[in-house]
N, CA, C and O of each residue as an XYZ file, in Angstrom:
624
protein
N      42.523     23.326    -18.012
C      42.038     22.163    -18.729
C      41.354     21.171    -17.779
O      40.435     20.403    -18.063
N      42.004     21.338    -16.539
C      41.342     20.297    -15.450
C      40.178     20.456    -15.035
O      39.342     19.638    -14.650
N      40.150     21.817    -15.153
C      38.897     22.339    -14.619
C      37.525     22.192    -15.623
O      36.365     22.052    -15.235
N      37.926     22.252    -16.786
C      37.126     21.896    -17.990
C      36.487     20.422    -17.352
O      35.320     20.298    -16.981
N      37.100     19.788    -17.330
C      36.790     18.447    -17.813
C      35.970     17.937    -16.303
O      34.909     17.319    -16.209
N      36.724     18.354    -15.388
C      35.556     18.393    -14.115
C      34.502     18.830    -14.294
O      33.466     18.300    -13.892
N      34.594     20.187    -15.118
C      32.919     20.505    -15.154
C      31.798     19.792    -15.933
O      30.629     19.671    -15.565
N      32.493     19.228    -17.354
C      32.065     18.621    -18.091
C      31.188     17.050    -17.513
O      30.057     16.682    -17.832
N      32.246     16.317    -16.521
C      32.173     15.590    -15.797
C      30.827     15.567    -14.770
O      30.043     14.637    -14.578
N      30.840     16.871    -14.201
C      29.748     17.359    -12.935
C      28.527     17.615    -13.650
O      27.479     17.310    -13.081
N      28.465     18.295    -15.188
C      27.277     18.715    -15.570
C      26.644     17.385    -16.110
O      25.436     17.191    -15.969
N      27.672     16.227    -16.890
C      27.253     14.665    -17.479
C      26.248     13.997    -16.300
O      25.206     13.442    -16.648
N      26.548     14.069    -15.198
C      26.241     13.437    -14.178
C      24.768     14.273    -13.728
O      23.641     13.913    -14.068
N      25.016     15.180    -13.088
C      24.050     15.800    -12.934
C      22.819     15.507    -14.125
O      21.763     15.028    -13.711
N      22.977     15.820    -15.718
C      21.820     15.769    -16.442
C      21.163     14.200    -16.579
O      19.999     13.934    -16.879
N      22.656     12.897    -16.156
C      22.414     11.672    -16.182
C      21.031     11.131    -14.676
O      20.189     10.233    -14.653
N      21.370     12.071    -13.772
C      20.344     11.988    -12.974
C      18.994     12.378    -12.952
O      18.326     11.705    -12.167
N      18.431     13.175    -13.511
C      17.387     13.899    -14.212
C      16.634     12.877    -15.271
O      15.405     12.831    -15.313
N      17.550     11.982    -16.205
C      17.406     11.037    -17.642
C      17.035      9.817    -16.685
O      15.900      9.350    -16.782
N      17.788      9.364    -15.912
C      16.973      8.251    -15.684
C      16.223      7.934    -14.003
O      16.399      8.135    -12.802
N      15.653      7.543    -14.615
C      14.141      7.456    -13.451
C      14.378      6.707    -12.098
O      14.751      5.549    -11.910
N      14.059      7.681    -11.222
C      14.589      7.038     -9.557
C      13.917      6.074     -9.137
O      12.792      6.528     -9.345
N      13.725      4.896     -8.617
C      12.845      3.906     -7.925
C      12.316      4.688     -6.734
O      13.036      5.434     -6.070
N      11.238      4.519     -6.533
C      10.429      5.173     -5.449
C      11.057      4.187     -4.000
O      11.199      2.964     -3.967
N      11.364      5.235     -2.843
C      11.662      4.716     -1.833
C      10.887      4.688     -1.015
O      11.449      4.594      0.076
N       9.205      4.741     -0.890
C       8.569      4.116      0.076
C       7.221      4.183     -0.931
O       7.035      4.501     -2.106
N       6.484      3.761      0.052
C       5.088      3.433     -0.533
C       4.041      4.652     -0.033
O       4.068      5.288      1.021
N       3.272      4.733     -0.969
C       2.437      6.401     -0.728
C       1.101      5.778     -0.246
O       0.235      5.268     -0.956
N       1.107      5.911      0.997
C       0.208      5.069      2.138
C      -0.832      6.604      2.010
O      -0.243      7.685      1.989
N      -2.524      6.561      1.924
C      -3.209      7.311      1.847
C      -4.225      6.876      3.245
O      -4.056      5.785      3.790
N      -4.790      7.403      3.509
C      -5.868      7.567      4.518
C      -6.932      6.832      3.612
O      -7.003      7.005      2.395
N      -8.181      5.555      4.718
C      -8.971      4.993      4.040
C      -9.969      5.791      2.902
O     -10.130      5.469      1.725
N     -10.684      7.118      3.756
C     -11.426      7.693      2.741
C     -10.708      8.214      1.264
O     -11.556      8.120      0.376
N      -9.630      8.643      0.830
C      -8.512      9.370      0.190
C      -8.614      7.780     -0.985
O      -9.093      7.798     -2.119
N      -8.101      6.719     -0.379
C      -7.338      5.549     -0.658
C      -8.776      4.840     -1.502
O      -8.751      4.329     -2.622
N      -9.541      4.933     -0.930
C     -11.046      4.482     -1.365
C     -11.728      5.426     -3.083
O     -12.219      4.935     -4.099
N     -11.499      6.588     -2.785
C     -12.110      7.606     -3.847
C     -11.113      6.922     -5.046
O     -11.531      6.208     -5.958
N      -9.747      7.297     -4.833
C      -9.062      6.958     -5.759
C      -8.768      5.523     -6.438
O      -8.353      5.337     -7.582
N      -9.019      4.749     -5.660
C      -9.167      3.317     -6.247
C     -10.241      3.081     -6.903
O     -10.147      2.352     -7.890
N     -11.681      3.694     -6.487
C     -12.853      3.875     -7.454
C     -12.341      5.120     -8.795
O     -12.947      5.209     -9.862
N     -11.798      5.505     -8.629
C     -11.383      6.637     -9.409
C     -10.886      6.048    -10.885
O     -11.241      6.244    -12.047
N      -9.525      4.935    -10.007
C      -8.910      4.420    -10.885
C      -8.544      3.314    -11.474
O      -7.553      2.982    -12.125
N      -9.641      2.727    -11.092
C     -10.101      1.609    -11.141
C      -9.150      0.574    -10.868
O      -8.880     -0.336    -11.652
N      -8.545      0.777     -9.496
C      -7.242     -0.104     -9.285
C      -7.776     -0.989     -7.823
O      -8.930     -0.902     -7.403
N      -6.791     -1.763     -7.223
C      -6.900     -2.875     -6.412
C      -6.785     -1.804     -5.006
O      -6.010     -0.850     -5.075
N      -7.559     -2.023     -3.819
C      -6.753     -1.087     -2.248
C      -6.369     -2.569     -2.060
O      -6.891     -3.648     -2.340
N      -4.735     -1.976     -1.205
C      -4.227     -2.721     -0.449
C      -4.419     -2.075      1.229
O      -3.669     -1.264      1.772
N      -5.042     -2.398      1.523
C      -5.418     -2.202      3.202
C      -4.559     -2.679      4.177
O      -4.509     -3.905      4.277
N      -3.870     -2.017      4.922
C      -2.610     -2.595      5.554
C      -3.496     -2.299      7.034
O      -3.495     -1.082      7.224
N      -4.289     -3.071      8.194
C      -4.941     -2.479      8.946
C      -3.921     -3.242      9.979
O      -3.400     -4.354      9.892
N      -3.837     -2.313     10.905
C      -2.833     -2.446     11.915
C      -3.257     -1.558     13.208
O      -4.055     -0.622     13.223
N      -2.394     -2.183     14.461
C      -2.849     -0.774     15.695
C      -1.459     -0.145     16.228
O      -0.430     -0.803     16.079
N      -1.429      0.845     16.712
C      -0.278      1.063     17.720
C       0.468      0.497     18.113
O       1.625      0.656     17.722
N       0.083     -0.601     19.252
C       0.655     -1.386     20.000
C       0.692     -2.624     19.245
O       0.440     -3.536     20.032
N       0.881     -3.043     18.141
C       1.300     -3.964     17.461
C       2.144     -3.967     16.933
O       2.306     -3.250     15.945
N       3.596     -5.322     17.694
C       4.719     -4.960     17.599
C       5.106     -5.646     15.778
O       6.000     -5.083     15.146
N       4.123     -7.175     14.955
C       4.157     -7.572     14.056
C       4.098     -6.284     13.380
O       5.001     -5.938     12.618
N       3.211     -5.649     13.588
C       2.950     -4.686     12.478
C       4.164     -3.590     11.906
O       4.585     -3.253     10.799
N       4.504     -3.201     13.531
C       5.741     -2.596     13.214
C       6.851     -3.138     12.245
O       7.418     -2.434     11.411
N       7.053     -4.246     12.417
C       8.174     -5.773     11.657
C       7.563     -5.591     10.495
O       8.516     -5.309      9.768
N       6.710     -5.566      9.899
C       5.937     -6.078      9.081
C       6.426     -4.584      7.760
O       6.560     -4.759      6.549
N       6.607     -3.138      8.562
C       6.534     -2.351      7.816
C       7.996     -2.165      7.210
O       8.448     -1.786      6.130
N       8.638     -2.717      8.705
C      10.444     -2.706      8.287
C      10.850     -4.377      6.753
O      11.728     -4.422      5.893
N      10.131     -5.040      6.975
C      10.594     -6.433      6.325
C       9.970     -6.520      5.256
O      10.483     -7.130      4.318
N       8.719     -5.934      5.136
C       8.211     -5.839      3.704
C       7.578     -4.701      3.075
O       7.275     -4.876      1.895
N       7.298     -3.532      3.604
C       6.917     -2.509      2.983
C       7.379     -1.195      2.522
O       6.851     -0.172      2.085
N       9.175     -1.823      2.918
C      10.088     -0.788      3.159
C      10.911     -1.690      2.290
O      12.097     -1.362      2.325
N      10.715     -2.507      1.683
C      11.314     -3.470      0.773
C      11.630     -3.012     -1.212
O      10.539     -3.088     -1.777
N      12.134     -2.833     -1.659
C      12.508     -2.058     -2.613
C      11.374     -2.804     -3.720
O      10.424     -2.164     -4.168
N      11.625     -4.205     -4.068
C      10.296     -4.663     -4.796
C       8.906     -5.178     -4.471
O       8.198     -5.860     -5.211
N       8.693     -4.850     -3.545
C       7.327     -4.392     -2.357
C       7.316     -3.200     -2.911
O       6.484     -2.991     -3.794
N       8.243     -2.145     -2.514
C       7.464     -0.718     -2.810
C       6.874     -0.662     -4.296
O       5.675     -0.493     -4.513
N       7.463     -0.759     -4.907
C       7.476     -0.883     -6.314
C       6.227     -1.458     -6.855
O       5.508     -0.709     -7.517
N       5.751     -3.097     -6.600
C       4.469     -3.525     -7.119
C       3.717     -2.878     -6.455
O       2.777     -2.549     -7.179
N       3.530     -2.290     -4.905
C       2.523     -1.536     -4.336
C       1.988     -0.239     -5.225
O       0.828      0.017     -5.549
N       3.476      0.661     -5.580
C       3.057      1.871     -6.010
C       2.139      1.818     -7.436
O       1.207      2.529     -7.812
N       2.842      0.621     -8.081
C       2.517      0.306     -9.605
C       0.886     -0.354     -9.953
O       0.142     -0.117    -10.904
N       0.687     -1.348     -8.648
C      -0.558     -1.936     -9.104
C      -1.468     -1.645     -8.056
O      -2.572     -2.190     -8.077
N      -1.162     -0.856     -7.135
C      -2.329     -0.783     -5.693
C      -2.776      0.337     -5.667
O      -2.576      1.063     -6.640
N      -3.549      0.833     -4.494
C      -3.795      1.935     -4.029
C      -3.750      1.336     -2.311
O      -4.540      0.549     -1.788
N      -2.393      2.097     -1.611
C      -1.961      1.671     -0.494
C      -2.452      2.427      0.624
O      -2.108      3.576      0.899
N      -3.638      1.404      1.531
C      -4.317      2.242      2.662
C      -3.634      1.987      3.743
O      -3.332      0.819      3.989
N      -3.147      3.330      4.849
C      -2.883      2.436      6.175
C      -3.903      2.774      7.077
O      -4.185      3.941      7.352
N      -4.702      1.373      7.745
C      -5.721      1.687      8.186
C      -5.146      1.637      9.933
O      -4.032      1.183     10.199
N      -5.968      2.104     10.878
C      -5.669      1.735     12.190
C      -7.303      1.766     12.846
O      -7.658      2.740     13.510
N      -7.955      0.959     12.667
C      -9.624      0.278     13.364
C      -9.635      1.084     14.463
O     -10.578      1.854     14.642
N      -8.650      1.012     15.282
C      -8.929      2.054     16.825
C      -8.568      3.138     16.962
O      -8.335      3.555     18.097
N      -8.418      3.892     15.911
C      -8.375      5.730     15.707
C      -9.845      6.045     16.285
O     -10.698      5.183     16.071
N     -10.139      6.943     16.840
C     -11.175      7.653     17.477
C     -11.714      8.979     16.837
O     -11.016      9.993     16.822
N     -12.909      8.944     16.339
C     -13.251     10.398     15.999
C     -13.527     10.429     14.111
O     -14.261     11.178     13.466
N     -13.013      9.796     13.839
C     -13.035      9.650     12.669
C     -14.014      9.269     11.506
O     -14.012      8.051     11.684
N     -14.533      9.392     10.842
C     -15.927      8.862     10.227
C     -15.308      8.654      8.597
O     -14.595      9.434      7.965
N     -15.687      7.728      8.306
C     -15.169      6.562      7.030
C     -16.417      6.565      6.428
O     -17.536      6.703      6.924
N     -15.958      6.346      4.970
C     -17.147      6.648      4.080
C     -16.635      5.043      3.058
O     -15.584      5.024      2.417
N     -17.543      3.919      3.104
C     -17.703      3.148      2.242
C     -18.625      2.183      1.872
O     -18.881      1.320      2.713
N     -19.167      2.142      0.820
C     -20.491      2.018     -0.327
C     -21.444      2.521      0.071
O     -22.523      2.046      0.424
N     -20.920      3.925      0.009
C     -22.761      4.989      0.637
C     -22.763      4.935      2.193
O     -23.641      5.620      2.717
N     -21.873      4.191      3.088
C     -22.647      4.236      4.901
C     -20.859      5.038      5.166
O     -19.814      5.159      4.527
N     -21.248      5.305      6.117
C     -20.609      5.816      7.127
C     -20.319      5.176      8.624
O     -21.263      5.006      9.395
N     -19.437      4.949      8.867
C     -18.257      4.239      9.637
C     -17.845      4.910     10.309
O     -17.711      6.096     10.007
N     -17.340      4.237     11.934
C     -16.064      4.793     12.993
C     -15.221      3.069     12.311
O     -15.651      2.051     11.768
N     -13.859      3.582     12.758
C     -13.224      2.536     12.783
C     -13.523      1.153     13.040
O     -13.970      0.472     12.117
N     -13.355      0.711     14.046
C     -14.148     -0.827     14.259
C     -15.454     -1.442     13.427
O     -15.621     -2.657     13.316
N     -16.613     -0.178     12.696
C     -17.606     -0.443     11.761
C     -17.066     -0.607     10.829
O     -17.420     -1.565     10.142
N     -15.893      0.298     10.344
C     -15.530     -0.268      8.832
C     -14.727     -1.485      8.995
O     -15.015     -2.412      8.237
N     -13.773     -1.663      9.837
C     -13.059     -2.905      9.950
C     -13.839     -4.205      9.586
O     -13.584     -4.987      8.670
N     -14.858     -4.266     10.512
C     -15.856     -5.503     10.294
C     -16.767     -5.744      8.577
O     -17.063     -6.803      8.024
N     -17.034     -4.149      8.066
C     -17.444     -4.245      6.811
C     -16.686     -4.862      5.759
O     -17.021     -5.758      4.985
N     -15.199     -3.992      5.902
C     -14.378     -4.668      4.939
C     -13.725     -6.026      4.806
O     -13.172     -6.547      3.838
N     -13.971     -6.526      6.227
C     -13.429     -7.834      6.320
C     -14.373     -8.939      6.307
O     -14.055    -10.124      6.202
N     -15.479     -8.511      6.413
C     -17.137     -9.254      6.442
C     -16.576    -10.207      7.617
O     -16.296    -11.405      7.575
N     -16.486     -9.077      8.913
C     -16.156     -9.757      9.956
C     -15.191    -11.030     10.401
O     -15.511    -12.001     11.086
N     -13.999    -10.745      9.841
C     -12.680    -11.934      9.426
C     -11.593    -11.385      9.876
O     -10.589    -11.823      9.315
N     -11.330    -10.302     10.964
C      -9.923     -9.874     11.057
C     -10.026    -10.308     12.841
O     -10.794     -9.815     13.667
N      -8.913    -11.448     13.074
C      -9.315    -11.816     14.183
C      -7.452    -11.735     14.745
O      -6.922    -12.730     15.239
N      -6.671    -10.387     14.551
C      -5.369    -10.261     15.080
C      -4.810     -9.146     13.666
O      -5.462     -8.943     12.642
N      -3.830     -8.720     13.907
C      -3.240     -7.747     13.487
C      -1.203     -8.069     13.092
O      -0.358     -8.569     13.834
N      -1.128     -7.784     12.346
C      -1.447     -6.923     10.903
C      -2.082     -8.124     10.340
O      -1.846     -9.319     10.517
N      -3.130     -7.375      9.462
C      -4.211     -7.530      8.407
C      -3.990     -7.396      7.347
O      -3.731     -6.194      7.418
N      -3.826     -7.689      6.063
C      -4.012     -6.823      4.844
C      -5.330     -7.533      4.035
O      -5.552     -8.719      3.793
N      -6.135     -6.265      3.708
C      -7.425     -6.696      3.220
C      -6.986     -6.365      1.681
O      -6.101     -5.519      1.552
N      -7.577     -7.013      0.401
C      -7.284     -6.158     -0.649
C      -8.450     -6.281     -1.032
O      -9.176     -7.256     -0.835
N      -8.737     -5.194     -1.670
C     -10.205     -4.464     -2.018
C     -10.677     -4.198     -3.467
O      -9.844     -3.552     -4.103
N     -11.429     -4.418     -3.933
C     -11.436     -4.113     -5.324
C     -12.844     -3.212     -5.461
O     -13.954     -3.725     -5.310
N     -12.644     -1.851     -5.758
C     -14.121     -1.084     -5.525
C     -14.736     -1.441     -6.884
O     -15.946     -1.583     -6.708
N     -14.407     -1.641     -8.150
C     -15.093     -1.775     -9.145
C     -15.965     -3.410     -9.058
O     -16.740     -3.534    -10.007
N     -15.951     -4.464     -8.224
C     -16.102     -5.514     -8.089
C     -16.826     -5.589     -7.040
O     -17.790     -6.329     -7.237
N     -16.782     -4.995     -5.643
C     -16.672     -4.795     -4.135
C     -16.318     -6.439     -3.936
O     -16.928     -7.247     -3.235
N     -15.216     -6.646     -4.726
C     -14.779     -8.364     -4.057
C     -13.690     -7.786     -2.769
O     -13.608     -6.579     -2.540
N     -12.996     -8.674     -2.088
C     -12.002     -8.826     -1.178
C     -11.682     -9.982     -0.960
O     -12.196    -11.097     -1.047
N     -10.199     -9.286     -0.485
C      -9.657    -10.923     -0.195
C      -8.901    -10.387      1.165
O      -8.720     -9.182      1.339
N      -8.405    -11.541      2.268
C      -7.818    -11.583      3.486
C      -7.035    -12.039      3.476
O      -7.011    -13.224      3.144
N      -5.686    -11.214      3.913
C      -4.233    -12.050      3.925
C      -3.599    -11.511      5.780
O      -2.936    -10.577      6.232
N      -4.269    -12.704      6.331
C      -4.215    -12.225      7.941
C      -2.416    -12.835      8.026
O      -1.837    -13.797      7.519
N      -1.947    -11.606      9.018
C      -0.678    -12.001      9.588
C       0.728    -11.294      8.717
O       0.867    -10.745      7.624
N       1.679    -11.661      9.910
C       2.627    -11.374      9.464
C       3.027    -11.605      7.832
O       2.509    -12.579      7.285
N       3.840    -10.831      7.119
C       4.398    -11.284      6.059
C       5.454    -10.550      5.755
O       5.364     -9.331      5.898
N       6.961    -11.271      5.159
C       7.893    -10.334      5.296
C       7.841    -10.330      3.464
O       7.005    -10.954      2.810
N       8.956     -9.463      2.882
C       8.866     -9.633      1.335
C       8.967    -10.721      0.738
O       8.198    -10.913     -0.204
N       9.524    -11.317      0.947
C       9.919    -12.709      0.499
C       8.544    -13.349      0.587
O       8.323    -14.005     -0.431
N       7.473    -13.379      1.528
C       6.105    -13.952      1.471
C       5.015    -12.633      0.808
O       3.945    -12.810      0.226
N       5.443    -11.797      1.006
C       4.504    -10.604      0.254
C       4.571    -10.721     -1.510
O       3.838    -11.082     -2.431
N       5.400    -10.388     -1.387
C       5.259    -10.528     -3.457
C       4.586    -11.761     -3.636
O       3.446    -11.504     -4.025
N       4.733    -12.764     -3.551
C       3.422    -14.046     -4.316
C       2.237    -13.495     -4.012
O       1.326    -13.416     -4.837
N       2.122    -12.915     -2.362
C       0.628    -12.514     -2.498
C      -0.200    -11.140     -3.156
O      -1.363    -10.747     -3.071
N       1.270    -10.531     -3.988
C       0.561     -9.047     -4.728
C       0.354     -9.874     -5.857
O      -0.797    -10.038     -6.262
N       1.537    -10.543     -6.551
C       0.909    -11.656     -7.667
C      -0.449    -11.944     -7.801
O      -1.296    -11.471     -8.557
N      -0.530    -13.098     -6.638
C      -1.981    -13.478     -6.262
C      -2.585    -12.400     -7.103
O      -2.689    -12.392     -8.330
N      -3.022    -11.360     -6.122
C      -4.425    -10.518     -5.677
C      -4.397    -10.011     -7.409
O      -5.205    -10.714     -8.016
N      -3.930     -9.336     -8.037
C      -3.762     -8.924     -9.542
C      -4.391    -10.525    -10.318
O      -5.542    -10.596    -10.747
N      -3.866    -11.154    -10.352
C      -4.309    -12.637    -10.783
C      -5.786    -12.730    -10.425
O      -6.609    -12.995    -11.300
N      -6.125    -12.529     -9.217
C      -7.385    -12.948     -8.688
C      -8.290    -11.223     -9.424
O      -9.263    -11.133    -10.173
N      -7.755    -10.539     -9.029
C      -8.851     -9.173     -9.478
C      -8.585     -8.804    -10.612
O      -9.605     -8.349    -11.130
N      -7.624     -8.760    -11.355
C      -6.977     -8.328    -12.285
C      -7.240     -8.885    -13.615
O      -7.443     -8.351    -14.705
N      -7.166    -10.392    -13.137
C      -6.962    -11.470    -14.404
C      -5.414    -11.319    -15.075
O      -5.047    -12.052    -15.993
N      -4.923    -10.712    -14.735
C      -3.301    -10.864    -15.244
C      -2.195    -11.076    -14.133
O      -1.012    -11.191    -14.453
């Protein structure tokens, strides 16, 4: 009988995990060209996270707000999440018809405004508007500014 009811128990659970829907635990960071198609695709907002190596904010930046449970969440829901790095080598970037190395697109997308790291540019390909949110930000300062950018591109 014990054994019944354990199983009964193990199979409830098990099908209860399947029924309801997991919160996504990180953010699905795409490569600029990838991140670009699909935001024209889908007619959604890029969030451009442009950062370098040796940038220790940036590192902070990924632990305090992008690894943040309602950070991940408005990212996955209303963005298309780029992680860019300007000083990758070799690479050729495709945006509005030209072709780019890193440091060319940096300056395009920022219309020459990224003067330190982390960056987040947000992009709107159906508009080609942008906006600049230079510097650190942990969650607690990130969510007003996904608000913002939806408000500002979005209208909602």
């Amino acid at each position: 009988m014990k054994v019944r009811i354990i199983a009964l128990l193990l199979i409830a659970a098990i099908s209860t995990a399947f029924i309801i829907p997991q919160q996504e635990s990180e953010i699905k960071w795409l490569d600029f060209n990838k991140g670009y198609a699909l935001a024209k695709k889908k007619n959604k907002i890029m969030l451009v996270d442009v950062y370098t190596e040796w940038c220790g904010w940036c590192k902070r930046m990924d632990r305090d707000a992008y690894a943040k449970g309602n950070i991940i969440q408005a990212v996955n829901e209303d963005f298309v999440a780029v992680k860019f790095n300007p000083e990758v080598q070799g690479v050729v970037y495709e945006y509005n018809g030209q072709k780019y190395n890193g440091e060319q697109l940096a300056v395009a997308i920022s219309n020459n405004r990224i003067n330190g790291y982390p960056t987040t540019i947000f992009l709107y390909p159906k508009t080609k508007q942008s906006e600049i949110v230079v510097g650190y930000k942990n969650a607690e300062q990130m969510e007003p500014v996904l608000t913002e950018m939806k408000k500002i591109f979005y209208g909602k």
